[in-house]
C-alpha positions as CSV (number, residue, x, y, z in Angstrom):
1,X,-9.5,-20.0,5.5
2,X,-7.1,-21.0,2.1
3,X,-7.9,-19.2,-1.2
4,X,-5.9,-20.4,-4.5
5,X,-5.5,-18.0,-7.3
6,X,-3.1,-18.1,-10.5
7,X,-1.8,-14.8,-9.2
8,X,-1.1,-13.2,-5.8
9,X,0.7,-9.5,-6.1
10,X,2.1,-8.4,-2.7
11,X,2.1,-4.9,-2.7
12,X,-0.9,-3.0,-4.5
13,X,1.8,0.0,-5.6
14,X,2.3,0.9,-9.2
15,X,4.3,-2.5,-10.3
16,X,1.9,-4.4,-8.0
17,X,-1.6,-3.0,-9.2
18,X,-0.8,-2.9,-13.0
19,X,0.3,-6.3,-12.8
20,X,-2.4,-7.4,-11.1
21,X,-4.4,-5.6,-13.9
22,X,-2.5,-7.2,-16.8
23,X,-3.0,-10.6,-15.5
24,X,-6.6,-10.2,-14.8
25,X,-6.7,-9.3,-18.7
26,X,-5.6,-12.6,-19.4
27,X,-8.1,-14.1,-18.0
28,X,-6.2,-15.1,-14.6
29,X,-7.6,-15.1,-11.4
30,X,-5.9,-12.6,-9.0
31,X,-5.5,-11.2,-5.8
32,X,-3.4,-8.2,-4.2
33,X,-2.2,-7.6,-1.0
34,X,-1.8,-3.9,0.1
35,X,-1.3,-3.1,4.0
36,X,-1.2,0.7,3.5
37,X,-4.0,2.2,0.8
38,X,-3.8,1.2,-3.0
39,X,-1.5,3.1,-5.1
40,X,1.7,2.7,-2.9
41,X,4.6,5.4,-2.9
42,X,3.4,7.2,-6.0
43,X,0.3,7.6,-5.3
44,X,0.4,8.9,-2.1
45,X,3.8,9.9,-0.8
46,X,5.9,10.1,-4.2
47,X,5.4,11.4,-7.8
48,X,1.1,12.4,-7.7
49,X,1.3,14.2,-4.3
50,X,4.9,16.4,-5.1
51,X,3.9,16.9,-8.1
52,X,0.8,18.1,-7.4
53,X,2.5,21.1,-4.9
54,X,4.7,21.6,-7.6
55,X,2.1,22.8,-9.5
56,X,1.0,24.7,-7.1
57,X,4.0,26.0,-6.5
58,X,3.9,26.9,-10.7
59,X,0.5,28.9,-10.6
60,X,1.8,31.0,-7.8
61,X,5.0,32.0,-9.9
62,X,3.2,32.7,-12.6
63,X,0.3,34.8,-11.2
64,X,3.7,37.2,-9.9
65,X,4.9,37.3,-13.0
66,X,1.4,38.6,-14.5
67,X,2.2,42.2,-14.6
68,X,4.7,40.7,-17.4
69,X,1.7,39.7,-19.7
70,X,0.1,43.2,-19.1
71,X,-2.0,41.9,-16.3
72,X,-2.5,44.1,-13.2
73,X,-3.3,42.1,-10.0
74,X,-2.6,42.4,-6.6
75,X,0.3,40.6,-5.0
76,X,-1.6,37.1,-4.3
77,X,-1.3,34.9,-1.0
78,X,-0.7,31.5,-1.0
79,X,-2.6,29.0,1.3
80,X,-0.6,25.9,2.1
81,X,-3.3,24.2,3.6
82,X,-5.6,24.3,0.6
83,X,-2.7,23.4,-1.9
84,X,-2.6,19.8,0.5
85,X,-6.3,20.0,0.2
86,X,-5.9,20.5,-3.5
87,X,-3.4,17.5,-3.3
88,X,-5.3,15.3,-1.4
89,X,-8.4,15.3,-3.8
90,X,-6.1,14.3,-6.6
91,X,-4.4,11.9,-4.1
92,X,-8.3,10.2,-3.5
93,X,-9.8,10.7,-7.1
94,X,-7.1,8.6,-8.5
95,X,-7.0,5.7,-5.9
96,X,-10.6,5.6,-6.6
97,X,-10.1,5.2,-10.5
98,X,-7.7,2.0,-9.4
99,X,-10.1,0.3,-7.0
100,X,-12.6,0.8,-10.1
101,X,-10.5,-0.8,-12.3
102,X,-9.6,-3.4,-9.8
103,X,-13.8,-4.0,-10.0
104,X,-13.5,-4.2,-13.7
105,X,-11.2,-6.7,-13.9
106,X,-12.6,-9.2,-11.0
107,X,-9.3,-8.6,-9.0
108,X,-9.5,-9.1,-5.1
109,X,-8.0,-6.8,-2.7
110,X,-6.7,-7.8,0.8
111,X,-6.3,-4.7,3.0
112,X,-3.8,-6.5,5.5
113,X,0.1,-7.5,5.9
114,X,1.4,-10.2,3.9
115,X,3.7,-12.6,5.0
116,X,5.4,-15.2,2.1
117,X,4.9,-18.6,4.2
118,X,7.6,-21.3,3.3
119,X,6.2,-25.2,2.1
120,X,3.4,-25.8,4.3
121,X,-0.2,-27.7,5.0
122,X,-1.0,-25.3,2.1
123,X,1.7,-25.9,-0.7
124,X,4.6,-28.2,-1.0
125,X,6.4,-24.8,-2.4
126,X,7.3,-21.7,-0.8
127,X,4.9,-18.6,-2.1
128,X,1.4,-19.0,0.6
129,X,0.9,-15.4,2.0
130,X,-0.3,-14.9,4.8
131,X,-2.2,-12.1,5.5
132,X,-2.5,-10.3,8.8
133,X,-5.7,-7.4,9.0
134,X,-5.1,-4.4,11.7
135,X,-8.8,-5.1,13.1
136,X,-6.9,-8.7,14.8
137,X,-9.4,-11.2,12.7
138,X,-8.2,-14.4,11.5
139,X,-5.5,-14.8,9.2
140,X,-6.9,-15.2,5.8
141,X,-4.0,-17.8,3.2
142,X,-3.8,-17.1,-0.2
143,X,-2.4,-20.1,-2.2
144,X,-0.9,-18.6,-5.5
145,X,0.1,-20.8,-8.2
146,X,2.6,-17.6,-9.2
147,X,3.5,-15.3,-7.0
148,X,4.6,-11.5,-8.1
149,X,6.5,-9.3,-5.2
150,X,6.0,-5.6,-5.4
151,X,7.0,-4.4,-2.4
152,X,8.4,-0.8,-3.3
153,X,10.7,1.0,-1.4
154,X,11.0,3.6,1.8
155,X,13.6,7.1,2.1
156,X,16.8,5.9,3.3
157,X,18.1,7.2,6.6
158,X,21.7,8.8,7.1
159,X,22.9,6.3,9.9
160,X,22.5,8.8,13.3
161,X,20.5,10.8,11.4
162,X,16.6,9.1,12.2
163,X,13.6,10.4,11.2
164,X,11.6,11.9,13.6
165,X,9.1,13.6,11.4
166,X,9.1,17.1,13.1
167,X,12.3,18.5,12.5
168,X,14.1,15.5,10.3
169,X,11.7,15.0,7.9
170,X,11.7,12.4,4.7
171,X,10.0,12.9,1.9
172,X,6.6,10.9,3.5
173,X,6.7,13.0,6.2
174,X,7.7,17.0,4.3
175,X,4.5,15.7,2.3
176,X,2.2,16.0,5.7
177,X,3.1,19.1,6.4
178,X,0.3,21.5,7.7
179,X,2.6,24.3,7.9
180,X,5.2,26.4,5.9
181,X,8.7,26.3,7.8
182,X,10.5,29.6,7.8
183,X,14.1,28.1,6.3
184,X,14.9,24.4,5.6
185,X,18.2,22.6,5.0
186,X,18.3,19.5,2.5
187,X,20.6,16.9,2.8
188,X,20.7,15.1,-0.7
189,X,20.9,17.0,-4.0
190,X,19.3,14.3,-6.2
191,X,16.2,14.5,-7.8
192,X,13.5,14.5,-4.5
193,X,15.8,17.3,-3.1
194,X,16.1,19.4,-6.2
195,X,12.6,19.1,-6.9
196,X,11.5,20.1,-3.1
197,X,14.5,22.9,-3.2
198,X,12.7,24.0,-6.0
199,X,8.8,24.0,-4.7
200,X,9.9,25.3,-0.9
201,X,11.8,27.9,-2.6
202,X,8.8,29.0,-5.0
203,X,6.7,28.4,-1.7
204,X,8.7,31.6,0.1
205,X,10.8,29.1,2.2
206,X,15.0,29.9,2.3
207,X,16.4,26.7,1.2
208,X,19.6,25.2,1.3
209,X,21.0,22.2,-0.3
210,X,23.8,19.9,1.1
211,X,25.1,17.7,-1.6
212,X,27.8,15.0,-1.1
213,X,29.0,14.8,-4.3
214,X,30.7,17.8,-6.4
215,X,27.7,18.7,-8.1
216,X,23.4,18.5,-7.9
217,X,22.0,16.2,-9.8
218,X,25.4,13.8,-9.9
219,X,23.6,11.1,-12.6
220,X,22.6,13.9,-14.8
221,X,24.2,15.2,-17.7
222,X,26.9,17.6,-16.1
223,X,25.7,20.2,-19.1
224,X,22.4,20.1,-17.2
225,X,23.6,20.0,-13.6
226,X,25.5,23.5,-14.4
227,X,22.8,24.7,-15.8
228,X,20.5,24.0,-12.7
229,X,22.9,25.5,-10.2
230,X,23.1,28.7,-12.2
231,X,19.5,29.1,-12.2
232,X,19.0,28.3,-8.5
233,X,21.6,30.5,-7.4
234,X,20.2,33.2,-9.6
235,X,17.0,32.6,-8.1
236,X,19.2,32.7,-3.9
237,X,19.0,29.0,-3.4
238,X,22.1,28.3,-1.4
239,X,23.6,25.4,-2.7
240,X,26.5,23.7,-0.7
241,X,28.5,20.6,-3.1
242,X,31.6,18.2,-2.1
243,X,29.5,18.2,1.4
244,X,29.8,15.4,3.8
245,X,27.1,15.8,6.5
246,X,28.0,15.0,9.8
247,X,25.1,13.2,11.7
248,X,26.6,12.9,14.9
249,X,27.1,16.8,14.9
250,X,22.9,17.0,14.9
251,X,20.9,19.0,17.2
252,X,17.4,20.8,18.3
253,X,17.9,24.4,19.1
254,X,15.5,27.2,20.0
255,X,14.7,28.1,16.4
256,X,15.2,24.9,15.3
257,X,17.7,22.5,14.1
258,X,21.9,22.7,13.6
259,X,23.9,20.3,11.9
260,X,27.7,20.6,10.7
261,X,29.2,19.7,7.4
262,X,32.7,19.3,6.0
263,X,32.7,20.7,3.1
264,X,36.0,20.6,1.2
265,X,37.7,20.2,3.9
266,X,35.9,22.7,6.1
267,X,34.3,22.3,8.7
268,X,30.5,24.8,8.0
269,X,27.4,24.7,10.6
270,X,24.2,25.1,9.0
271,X,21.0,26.2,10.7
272,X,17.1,26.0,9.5
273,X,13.7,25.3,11.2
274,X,13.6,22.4,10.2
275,X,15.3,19.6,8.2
276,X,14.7,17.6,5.2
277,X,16.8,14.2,4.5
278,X,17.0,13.0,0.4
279,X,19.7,10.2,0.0
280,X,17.9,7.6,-2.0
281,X,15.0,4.9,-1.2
282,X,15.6,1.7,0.3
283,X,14.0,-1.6,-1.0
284,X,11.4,-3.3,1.3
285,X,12.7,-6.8,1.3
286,X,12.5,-7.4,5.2
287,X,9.5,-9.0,7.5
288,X,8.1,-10.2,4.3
289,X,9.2,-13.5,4.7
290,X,11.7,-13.8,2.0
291,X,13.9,-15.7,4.6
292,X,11.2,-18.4,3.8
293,X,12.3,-19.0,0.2
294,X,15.2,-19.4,-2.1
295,X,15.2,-16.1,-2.8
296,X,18.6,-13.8,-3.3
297,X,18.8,-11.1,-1.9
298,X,22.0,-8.9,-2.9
299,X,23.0,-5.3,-1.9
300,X,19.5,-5.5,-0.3
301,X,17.5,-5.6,-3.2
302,X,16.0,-8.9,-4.6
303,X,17.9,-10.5,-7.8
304,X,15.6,-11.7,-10.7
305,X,16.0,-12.5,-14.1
306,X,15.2,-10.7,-16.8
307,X,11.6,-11.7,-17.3
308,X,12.2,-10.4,-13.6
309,X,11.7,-14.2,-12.4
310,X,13.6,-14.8,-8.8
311,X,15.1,-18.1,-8.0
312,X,11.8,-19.6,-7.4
313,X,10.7,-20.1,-10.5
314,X,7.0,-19.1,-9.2
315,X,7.3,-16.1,-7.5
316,X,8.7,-13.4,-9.4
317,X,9.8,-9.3,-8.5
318,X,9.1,-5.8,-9.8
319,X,9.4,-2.4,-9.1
320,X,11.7,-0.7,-6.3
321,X,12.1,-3.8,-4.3
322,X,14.6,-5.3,-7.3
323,X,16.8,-1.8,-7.4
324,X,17.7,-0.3,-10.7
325,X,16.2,2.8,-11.7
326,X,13.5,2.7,-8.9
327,X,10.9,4.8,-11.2
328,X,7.0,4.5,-11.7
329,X,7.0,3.8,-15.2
330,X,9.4,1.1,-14.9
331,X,7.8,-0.5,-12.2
332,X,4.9,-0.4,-14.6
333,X,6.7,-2.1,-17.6
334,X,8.2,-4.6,-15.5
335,X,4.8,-5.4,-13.7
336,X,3.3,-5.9,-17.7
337,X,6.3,-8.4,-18.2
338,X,6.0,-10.4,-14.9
339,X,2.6,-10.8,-15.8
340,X,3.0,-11.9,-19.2
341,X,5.6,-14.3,-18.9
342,X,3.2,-16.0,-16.2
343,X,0.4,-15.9,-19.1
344,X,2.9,-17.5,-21.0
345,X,3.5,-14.9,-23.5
346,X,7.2,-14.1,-22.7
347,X,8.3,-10.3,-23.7
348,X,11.5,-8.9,-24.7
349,X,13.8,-7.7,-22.2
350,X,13.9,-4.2,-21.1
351,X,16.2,-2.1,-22.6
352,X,16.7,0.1,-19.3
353,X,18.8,2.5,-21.8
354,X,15.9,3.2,-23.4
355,X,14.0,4.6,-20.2
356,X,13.4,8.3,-19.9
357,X,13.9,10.3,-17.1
358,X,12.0,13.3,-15.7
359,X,12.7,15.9,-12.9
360,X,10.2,18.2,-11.9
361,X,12.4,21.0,-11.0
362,X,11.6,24.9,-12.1
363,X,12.6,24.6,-15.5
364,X,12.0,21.0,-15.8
365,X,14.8,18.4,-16.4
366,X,14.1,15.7,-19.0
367,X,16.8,12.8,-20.5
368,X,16.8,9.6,-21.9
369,X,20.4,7.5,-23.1
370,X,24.1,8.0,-22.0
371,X,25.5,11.4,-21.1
372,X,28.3,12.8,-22.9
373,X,30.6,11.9,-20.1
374,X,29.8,8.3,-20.0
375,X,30.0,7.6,-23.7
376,X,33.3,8.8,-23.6
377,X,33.9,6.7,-20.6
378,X,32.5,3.3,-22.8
379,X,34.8,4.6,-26.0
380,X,33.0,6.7,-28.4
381,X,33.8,9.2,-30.2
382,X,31.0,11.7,-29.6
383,X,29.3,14.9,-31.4
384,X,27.0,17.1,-29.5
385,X,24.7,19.5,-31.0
386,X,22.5,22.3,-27.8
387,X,20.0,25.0,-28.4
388,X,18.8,27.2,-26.1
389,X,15.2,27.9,-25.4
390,X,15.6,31.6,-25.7
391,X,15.8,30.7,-29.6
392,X,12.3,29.6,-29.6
393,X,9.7,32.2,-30.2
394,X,7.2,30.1,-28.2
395,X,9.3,30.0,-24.9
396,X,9.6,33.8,-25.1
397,X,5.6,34.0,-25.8
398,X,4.9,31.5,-22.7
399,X,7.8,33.6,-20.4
400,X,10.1,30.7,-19.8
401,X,12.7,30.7,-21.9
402,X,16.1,29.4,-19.6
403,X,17.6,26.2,-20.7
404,X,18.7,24.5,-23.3
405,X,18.3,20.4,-25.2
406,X,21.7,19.0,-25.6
407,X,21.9,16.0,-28.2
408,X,24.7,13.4,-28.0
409,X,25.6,11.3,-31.2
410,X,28.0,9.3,-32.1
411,X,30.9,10.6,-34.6
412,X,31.2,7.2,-36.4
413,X,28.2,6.1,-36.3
414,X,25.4,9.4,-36.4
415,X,23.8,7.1,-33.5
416,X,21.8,9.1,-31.1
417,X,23.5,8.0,-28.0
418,X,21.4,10.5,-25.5
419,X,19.2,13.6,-25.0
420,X,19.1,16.0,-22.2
421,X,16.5,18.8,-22.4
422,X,16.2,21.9,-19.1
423,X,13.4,24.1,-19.6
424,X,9.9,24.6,-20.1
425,X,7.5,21.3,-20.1
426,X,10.2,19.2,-21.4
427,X,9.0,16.3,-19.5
428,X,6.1,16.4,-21.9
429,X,8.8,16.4,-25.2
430,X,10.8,13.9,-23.9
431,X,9.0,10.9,-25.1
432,X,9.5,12.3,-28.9
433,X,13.3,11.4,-27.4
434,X,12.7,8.8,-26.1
435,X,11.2,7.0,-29.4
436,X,14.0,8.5,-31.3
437,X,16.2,6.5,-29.4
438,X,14.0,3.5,-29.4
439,X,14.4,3.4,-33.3
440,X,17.7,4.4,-33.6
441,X,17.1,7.6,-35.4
442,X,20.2,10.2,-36.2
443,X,20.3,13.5,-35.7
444,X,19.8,14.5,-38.8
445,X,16.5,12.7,-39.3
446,X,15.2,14.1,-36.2
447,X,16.0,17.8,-38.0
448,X,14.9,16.5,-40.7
449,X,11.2,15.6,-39.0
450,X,9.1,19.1,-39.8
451,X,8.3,20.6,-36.0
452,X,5.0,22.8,-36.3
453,X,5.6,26.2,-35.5
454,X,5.8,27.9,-33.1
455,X,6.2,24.9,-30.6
456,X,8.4,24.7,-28.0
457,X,9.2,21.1,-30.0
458,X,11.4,23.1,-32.4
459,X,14.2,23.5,-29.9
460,X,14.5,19.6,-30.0
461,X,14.9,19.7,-34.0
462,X,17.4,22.9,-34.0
463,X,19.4,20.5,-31.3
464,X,19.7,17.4,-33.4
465,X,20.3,19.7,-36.7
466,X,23.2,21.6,-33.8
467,X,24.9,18.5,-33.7
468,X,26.3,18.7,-37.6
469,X,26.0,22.2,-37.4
470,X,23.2,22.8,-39.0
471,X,20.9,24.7,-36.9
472,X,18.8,27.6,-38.7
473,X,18.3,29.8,-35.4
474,X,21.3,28.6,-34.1
């Protein structure tokens, strides 16, 4: 049986389902392809999942700490298995809102595997999918007239290094867990490993941290970074840098696994119970028939325009499966565009400079724009202004008060070039950032904007006032 729609959406993840949603709003007929569950990654092996553990993982420090807020408890216990129950309920609640909205908007969902079929029976072009259901019944076709790929992305492998699940775990798999390992090495010192570094550890797991490059957190701010290690090696998280893992040296032992590293220049062996692998996500651009189409594919990502259109002008690409910043709420912007240009109501360009960026460590880690080390790179002249939370009468009140906001400016100019905040719920202030930098505010007219008091805002106005050296608690 052939269907025909104005828009087919393969791959019901976060780009895929909110441009299926925008599209329906204008009045389009549309259909999405999903072969897992609705939601993709994010939903249920990415940002809502970790991040709910991590809050888990929050509550538990904090009921410790009460005796600090003159509350007398005994010393709690934590129960893995209802913080994945806890998880799981969000996990469910949420994909439950989408198929809603997916009822809302008149928006058909095909539980199957979707293949792009070339020009066919069904359409002189290339964009039919085909889609395949686990229960073996017929073949449904789905003739789009555009055609929107939003195929995310999986953890990468280190090459002799596979996942097995057990004791080489990827982020999908640390995410099933039913159990608490005793000790756990992490190979990757990016986001994903700093923010499970920082849960496990919370959790009463010994972590430690392989990174390849010379520091954690390599595309942060290196102000930031710093500050991170500090705080984790404060806090006995081993953390191993200028690390090259070697793969081949893997093995099972009694208690678990070995693997060796050179780390400048050394030769180390580390042990755990088991291991966790975090070196980036890899697009899914394979067995999904792109080989069918005029579609480039380069570096092993999909190429597109900047109204993210591909080489057929008809099928178009969002999310992870095009590269770049592989985030959520990009793959959400760029699912809106794709689904306005097809509406024919073409939108700006991203301005992926623009985008912030949030990591869920313990103190969080927010930023937006250029570090100070690549504006000097591109040839300004820079300013920076940094207050520390410590300042801030409400950090001390809410017993968080590590980290600092750094603001970078531009000498010449009084630009704000970028913003990097560690510490308490700064992935909550960011977005006052974020907008700063959208409308090209300076400094001083972010210290100039009144901050009620006592907020943990405040520390972003003392930053930007910092940066001229104007900073009252400074």
């Amino acid at each position: 049986m052939a269907k025909e729609y104005d828009v087919v959406v393969l791959g019901g993840g976060t780009g895929g389902y909110v441009a299926a949603i925008r599209a329906s709003q204008k009045g389009l007929t549309v259909a999405v392809v999903e072969k897992d569950r609705l939601g993709g990654t994010c939903l249920h092996r990415g940002c809502i999942p970790s991040k709910a553990l991590l809050r888990s993982a929050e509550v538990l420090q904090t009921v410790r700490k009460a005796a600090e807020f003159g509350i007398e408890t005994p010393e709690p216990t934590f129960s893995f298995i209802k913080a994945q129950e806890r998880k799981q309920g969000i996990v469910d609640q949420l994909e439950s809102g989408i198929q809603q909205l997916f009822k809302k908007g008149k928006i058909d969902l095909y539980e199957g595997k979707g293949t792009i079929l070339g020009p066919s029976i069904f359409s002189p072009t290339a964009g039919t999918i085909s889609v395949e259901f686990a229960d073996g019944s017929e073949n449904e076709m789905l003739i789009p007239k555009n055609l929107i790929i939003a195929t995310g992305s999986k953890p990468r492998a280190l090459k002799g290094l596979a996942f097995d699940e057990e004791f080489v775990l990827s982020s999908d798999g640390a995410l099933q867990l039913e159990t608490l390992p005793e000790s756990i090495i992490i190979v990757g010192g990016g986001v994903i490993g700093m923010e499970w570094a920082s849960m496990l550890h919370d959790f009463g797991v010994e972590v430690t941290v392989i990174e390849y490059s010379d520091r954690i957190l390599p595309t942060e701010d290196k102000d930031i970074s710093k500050e991170l290690h500090r705080l984790y090696k404060k806090k006995k998280i081993n953390i191993v840098t200028s690390a090259e893992v070697q793969a081949d040296t893997y093995k099972k032992t009694a208690d678990g696994v070995e693997i060796k590293a050179v780390v400048k220049g050394q030769e180390q062996t580390f042990t755990a119970s088991k291991m966790f692998v975090s070196v980036g996500r890899s697009a899914n651009v394979e067995n999904i028939g792109l080989e069918n189409t005029d579609i480039i594919v380069e570096k092993g990502v999909i190429q597109v325009a900047s109204n993210f259109q591909t080489k057929e002008s008809h099928i178009y690409a969002v999310g992870d499966c095009i590269g770049g910043m592989q985030l959520a709420h990009v793959a959400m912007e760029e699912g809106i565009i794709a689904a306005e240009d097809i509406s024919g109501n073409p939108q700006p360009a991203i301005n992926y400079n623009h985008v912030p960026r949030c990591t869920y460590t313990s103190p969080e880690i927010a930023s937006v724009g250029i570090t100070e080390e690549q504006a000097k790179e591109q040839g300004f002249e820079v300013k920076t202004g940094k207050f520390f939370f410590r300042g801030i009468g409400k950090a001390l009140v809410y017993g968080e008060s590590d980290g600092f906001i750094k603001v970078v400016a531009d000498k010449k100019t009084n630009d704000l070039l970028g913003v990097f905040m560690i510490g308490p719920h700064v992935t909550d202030m960011i977005s006052e950032a974020a907008l700063a930098h959208v409308l090209d505010a300076t400094p001083f007219e972010i210290g100039s904007t009144i901050h009620p008091h006592p907020t943990l805002a405040e520390a972003f106005g003392e930053a930007a006032l910092a940066v001229d050296g104007l900073a009252i608690h400074g």
